[in-house]
C-alpha positions in Angstrom: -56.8 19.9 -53.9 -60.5 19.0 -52.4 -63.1 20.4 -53.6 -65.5 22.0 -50.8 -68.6 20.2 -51.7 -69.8 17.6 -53.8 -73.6 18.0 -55.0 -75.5 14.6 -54.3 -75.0 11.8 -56.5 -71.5 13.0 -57.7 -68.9 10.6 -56.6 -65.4 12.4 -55.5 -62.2 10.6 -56.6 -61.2 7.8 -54.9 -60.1 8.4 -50.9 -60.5 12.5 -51.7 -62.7 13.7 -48.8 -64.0 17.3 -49.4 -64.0 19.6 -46.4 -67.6 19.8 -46.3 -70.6 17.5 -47.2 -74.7 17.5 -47.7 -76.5 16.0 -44.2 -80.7 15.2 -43.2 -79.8 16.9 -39.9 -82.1 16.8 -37.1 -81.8 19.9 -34.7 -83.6 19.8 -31.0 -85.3 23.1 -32.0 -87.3 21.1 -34.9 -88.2 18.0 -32.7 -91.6 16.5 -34.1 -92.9 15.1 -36.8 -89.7 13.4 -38.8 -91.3 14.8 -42.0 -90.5 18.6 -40.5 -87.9 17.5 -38.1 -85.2 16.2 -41.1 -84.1 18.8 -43.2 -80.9 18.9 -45.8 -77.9 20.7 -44.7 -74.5 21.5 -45.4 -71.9 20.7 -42.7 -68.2 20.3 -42.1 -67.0 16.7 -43.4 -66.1 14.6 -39.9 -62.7 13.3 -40.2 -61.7 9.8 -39.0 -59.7 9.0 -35.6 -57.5 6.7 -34.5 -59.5 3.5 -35.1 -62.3 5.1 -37.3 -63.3 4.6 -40.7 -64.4 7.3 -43.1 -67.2 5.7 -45.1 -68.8 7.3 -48.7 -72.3 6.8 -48.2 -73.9 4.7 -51.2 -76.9 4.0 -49.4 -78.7 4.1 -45.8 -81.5 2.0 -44.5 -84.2 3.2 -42.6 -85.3 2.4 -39.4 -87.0 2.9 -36.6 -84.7 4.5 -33.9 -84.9 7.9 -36.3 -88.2 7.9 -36.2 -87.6 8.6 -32.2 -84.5 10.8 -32.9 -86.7 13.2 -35.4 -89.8 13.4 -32.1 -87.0 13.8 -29.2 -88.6 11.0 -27.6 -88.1 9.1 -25.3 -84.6 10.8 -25.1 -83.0 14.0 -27.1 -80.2 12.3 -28.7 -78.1 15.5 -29.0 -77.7 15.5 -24.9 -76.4 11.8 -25.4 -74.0 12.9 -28.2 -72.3 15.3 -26.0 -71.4 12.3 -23.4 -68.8 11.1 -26.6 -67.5 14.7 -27.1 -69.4 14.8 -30.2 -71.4 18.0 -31.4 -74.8 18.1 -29.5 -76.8 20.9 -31.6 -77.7 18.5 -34.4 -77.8 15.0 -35.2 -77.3 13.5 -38.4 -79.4 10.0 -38.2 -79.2 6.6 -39.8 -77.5 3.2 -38.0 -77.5 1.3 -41.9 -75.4 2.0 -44.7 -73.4 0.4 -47.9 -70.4 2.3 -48.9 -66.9 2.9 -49.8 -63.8 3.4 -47.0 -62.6 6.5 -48.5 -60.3 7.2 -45.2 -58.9 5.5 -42.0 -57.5 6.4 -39.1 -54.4 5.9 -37.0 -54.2 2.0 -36.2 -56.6 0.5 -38.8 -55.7 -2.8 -40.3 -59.3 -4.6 -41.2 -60.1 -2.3 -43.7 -58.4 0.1 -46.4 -58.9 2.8 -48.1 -61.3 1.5 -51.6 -63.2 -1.4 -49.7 -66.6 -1.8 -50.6 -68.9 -2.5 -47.2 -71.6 -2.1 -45.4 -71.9 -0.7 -41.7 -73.0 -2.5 -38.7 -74.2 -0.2 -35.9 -72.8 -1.0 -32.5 -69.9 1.1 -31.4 -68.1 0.9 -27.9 -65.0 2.3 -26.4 -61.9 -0.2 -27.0 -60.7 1.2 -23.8 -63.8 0.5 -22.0 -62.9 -2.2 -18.3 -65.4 -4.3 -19.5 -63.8 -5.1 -23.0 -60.4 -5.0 -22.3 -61.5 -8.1 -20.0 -63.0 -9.8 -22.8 -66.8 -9.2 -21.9 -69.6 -9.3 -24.7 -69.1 -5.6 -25.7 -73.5 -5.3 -25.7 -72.7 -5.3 -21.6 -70.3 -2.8 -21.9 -71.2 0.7 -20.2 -69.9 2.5 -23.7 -72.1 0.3 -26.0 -73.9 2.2 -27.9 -75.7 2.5 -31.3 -73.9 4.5 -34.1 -76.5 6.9 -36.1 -78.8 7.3 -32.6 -77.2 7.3 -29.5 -73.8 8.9 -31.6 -73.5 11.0 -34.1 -71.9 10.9 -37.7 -74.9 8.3 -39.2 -75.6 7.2 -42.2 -77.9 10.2 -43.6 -75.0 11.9 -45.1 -72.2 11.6 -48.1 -69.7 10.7 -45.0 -70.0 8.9 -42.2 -67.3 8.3 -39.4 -67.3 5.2 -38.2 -65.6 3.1 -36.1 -63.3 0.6 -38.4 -65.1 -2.5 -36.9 -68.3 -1.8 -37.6 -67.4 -2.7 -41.4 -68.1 -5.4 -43.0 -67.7 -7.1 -46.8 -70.9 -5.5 -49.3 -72.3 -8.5 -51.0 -71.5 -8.3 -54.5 -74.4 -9.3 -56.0 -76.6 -6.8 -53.9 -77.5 -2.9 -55.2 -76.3 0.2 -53.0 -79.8 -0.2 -51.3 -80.4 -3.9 -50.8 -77.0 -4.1 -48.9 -78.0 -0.8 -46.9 -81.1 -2.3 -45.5 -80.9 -5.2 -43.9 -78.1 -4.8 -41.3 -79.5 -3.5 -37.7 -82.9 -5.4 -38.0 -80.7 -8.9 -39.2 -78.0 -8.8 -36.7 -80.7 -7.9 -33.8 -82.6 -10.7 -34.7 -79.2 -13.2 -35.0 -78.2 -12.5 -31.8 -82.1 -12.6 -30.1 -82.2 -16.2 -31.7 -78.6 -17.8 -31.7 -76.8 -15.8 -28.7 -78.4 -16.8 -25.6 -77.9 -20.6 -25.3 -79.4 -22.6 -24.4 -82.1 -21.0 -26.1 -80.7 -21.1 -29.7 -82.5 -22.4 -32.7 -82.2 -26.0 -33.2 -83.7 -28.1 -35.9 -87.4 -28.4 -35.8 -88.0 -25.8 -32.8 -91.3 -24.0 -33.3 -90.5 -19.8 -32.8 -93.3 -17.7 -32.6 -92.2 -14.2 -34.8 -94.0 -10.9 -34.0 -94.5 -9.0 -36.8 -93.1 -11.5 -39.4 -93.9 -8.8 -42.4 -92.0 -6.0 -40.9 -87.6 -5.4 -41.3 -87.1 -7.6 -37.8 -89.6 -10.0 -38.7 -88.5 -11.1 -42.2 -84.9 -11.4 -41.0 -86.2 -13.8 -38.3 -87.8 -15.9 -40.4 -85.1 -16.6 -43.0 -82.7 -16.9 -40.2 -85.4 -19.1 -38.3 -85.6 -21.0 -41.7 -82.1 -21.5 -42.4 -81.3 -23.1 -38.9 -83.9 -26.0 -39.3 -86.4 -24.3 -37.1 -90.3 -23.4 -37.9 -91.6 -20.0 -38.0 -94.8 -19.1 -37.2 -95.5 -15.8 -38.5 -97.7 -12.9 -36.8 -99.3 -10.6 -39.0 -102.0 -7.8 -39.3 -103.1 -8.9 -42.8 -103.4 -12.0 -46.0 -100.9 -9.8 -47.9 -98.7 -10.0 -45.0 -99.3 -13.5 -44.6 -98.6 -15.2 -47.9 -95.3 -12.2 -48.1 -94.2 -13.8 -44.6 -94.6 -17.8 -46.4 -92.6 -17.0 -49.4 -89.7 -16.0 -47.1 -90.4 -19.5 -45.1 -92.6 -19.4 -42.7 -94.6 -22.0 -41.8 -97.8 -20.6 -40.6 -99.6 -17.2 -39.8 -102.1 -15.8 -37.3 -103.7 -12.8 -37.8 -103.3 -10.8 -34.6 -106.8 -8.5 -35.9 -108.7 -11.4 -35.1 -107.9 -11.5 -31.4 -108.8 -8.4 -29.0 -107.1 -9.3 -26.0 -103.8 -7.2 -26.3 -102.3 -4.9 -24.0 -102.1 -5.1 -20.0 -104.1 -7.3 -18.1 -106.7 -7.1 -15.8 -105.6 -7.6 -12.4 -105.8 -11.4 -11.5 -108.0 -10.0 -8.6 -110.8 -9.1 -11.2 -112.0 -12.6 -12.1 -114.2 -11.8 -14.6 -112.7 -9.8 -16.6 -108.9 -11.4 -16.0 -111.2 -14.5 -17.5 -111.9 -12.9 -20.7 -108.5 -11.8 -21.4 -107.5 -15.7 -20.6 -109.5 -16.7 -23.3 -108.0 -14.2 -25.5 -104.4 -15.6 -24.8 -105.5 -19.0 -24.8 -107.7 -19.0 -28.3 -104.5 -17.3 -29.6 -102.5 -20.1 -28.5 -104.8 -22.8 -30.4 -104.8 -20.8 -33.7 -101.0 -20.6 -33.1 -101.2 -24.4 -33.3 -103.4 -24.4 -36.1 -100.7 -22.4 -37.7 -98.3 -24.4 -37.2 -100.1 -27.7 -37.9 -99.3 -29.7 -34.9 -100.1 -29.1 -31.1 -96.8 -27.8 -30.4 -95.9 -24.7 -28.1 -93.2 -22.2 -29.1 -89.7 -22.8 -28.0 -88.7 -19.3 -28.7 -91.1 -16.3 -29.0 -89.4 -13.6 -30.9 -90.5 -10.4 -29.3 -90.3 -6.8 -29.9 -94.0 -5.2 -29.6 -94.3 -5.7 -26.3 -96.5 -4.0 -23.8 -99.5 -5.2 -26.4 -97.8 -8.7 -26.7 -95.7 -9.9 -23.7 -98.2 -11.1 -21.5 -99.8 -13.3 -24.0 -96.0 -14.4 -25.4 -95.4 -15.6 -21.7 -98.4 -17.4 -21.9 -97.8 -19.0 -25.2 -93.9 -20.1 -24.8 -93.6 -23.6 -24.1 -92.4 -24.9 -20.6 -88.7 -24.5 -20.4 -88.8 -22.1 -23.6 -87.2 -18.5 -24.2 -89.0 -15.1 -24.6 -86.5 -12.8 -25.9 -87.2 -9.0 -26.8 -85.4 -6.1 -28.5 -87.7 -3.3 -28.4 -91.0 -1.9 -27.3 -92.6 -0.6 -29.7 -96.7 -0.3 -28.4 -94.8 0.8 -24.9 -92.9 -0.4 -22.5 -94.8 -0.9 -19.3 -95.6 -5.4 -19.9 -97.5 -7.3 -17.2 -97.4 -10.8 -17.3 -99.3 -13.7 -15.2 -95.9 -14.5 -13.4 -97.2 -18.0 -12.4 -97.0 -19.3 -16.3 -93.1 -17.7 -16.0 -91.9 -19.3 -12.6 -94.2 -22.2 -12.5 -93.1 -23.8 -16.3 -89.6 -22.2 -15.8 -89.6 -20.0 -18.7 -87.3 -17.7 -19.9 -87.9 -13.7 -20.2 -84.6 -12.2 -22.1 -83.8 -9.3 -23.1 -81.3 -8.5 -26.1 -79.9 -5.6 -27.9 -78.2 -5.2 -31.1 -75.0 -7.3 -31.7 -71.5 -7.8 -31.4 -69.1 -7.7 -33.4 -68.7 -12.1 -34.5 -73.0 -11.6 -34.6 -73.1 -9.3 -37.0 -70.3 -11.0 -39.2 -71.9 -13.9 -38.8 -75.2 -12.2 -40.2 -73.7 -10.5 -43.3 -72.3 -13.7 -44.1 -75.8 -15.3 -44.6 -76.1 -12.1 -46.9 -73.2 -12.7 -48.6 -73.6 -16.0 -49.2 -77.3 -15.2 -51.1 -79.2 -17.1 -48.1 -80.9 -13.8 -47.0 -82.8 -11.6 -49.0 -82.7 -8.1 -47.5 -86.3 -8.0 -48.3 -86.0 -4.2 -49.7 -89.6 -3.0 -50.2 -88.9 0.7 -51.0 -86.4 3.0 -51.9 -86.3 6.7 -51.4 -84.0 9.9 -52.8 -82.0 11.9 -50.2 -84.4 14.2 -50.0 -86.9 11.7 -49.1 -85.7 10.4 -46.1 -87.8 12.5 -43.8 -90.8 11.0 -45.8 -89.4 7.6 -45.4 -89.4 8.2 -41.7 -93.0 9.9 -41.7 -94.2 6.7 -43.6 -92.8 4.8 -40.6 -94.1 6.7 -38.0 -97.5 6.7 -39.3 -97.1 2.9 -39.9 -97.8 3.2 -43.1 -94.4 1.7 -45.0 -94.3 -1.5 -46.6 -93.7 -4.9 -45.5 -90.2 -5.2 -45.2 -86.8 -3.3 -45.5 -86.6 0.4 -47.3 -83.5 2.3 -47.5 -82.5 5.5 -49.4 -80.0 6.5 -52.2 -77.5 9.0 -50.7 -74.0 9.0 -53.2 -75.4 6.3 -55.3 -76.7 8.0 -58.8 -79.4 6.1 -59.3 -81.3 2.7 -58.0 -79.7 -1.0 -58.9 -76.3 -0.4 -59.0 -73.7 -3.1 -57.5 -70.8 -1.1 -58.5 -69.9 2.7 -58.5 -71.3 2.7 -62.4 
C-alpha cells in the first residue's frame, strides 16, 4: 500500500505514487516578490489522464515565466488554469524537468512506466480543429505552456504531464544539467531553424541578445553547430569571453551604447539624429565584432522594447528579426522605412513543437550542447532562485534545482 507522503529526497519504489506530495506552491493571495510568493506545501498527488504522464521529479530548471507567475503579472496564472478545468487557488510552477515516468494514462504508447526523461513544456489539446488538421500545434488556440499557463509543473515530487512532452534524459548528464536546458533550447531551435527561409545556413552572421543568459547560450551553440557565426551581446568581459568558449565569434558590449529604448519621433530631428547614431555606431562595432563588414542575417531577439528598433536597423536587407519574449517591455517602435524599404523580416515565435524540441534534445543527447548549468539550488531554494532572477542577479547561464534527486551529480537514481 502507498505510503501518504514521501519527505524530499526519498525516492518511492518504482511506479508507487503516494496519495499526497511536497509542492513550491504559489497562491494569488501571496502574489509579489517570488522570494515570499513560493512557499513549500503539501498537496494531493495529481493523477495521470488519458494521454498524460506521471513524471518523479529529479530536477527542475528555472526560468523566467515563474518569476511572472510568483508577481501575478502580467496575468494571474490561476484565472488561466481554471480555463483547463485545473484547480485555480494555487499554482505549482516550473516548465523544466528530468525525471522518471512513474505512471501513464489511458492510451500512452511513447513512454512507460521506468523511462528516464526530461520534459518539454508545450501542451495543447489533441482534440483541438487546428491539430486534428495537421496545423503546427504553436497556432493552435489550446497551445499552451505546461508549469505557467497550466498547472501540475515541475516544482514538485510529481508532475502530470502530457505523454508527449517526454523525451529521452541524456545519460551522461546529472538530474540538474538535463533539467535545465529544455524551454530556453527548444525556443531558440525553433526561432532559428523553423521559419524558412530564414533558417541558419552555413556562414550566416546572427546577431544574439543576451548571449550569456539561458536563451542566449543555447543560440550560440545551436548558431555554432549549423555553420553560422554568432555575434554575442553582452553587459560585461566575463560575459564575453563565457559567450566565446561556447562559440561565438564576437561580442559587443551593449554598456557602451546609450541609445536603447523607444525612439524619438522621426519628427524631432535632432534628437531622432542622436539616437541614429546610437544604432548606427552599434552596427559598426557589430562589424568589428564580427571581423568583416557583414550585416546580420538573423537577429535573435527577446529584450525587446530596449532592442528592437536598433535590431531592425541592424538586420541585413532581406534578413529575419525573430523574438520570443519581451523582457524590458513590450511596447517596440521601429523606423518602419529600414523594415519595408530593405524587405526585412519582423517574426515572432513561441516555444516549440513537438519534432523542435526532439530535435533539440537530440543535440543534448548527442553531447553537442552543453546545458550550460551555472547554479544549482535545494527545494527549498527555488523561491531564491527565482528572487535571484528577478533581481537580475543569477549567473550567466542555465540554473535548475534538486527536487527528488538526493544530492547534486547524479546520472542515475544512486
Amino acid at each position: 500500500m502507498a505510503r501518504d507522503v514521501y519527505e524530499i529526497g526519498q525516492i518511492p519504489p518504482l511506479g508507487e505514487v503516494p496519495r499526497r506530495m511536497y509542492a513550491q506552491v504559489i497562491r494569488p493571495e501571496r502574489f509579489g516578490d517570488p522570494r515570499d510568493a513560493f512557499q513549500i506545501e503539501v498537496i494531493d498527488t495529481p493523477r495521470p489522464g488519458r494521454g498524460d504522464a506521471l513524471v518523479l521529479v529529479m530536477a527542475a530548471g528555472i526560468n523566467y515565466n515563474n518569476v511572472w507567475a510568483a508577481k501575478g503579472i502580467p496575468v494571474d496564472v490561476t484565472k488561466v488554469h481554471a480555463r483547463f478545468g485545473e484547480p485555480d487557488d494555487f499554482h505549482i510552477g516550473g516548465s523544466d524537468a528530468s525525471g522518471i515516468v512513474y505512471a501513464v494514462g489511458e492510451g500512452v504508447a511513447n513512454v512507460k512506466v521506468g523511462d528516464q526523461v526530461v520534459v518539454h513544456c508545450g501542451q495543447w489539446d489533441p482534440d483541438d480543429p487546428v491539430i486534428k488538421a495537421g496545423t503546427d500545434p504553436g497556432f493552435a488556440p489550446s497551445y499552451r505552456i505546461w508549469g505557467y499557463e497550466s498547472n501540475w509543473g515541475s516544482f514538485a515530487q510529481f508532475t502530470k504531464v502530457q505523454s508527449h512532452q517526454c523525451l529521452p534524459k541524456a545519460p551522461h548528464l546529472t538530474w540538474e544539467a538535463a533539467a535545465a536546458p529544455t524551454l530556453v533550447g527548444a525556443t531558440a531551435y525553433r526561432m532559428l531553424l523553423g521559419w524558412p527561409p530564414h533558417t541558419v545556413q552555413d556562414g550566416d552572421t546572427v546577431l544574439v541578445w543576451g548571449g550569456a543568459g539561458g536563451l542566449g547560450s543555447m543560440a550560440i551553440q545551436i548558431v555554432r553547430e549549423f555553420g553560422g557565426k554568432p555575434v554575442a551581446v553582452v553587459s560585461s568581459d566575463d560575459k564575453a569571453e563565457f559567450c566565446m568558449k561556447l562559440g561565438a565569434v564576437g561580442c559587443v558590449n551593449r554598456k557602451d551604447f546609450s541609445h536603447w529604448g523607444v525612439p524619438p519621433h522621426w519628427t524631432d530631428v535632432d534628437e531622432y539624429d542622436e539616437w541614429f547614431q546610437g544604432a548606427k555606431a552599434f552596427g559598426k562595432a557589430l562589424w568589428g565584432a564580427l571581423g568583416e563588414k557583414r550585416s546580420p542575417r538573423i537577429v535573435f531577439e527577446h529584450p525587446g522594447e530596449d532592442t528592437v528598433p536598433t535590431s531592425i536597423f541592424v538586420c541585413d536587407t532581406g534578413g529575419m528579426v525573430v523574438i520570443c519574449a519581451g523582457t524590458t517591455g513590450y511596447n517596440a517602435v521601429a523606423d518602419l522605412r529600414y523594415l519595408w524599404m530593405r524587405q526585412k523580416r519582423l517574426q515572432g515565435s513561441h516555444f516549440a513543437n513537438d519534432e523542435q524540441s526532439a530535435a533539440f534534445n537530440q543535440l543534448v543527447v548527442d553531447g553537442k550542447i552543453d546545458p550550460c548549468l551555472a547554479k544549482t539550488f535545494g527545494f527549498d531554494e527555488i523561491g531564491l532562485a527565482h528572487q535571484l532572477m528577478s533581481e537580475n542577479k543569477h549567473p550567466e547561464g542555465n540554473m535548475a534545482a534538486l527536487v527528488s534527486a538526493p544530492r547534486p551529480g547524479l546520472t542515475e537514481l544512486s
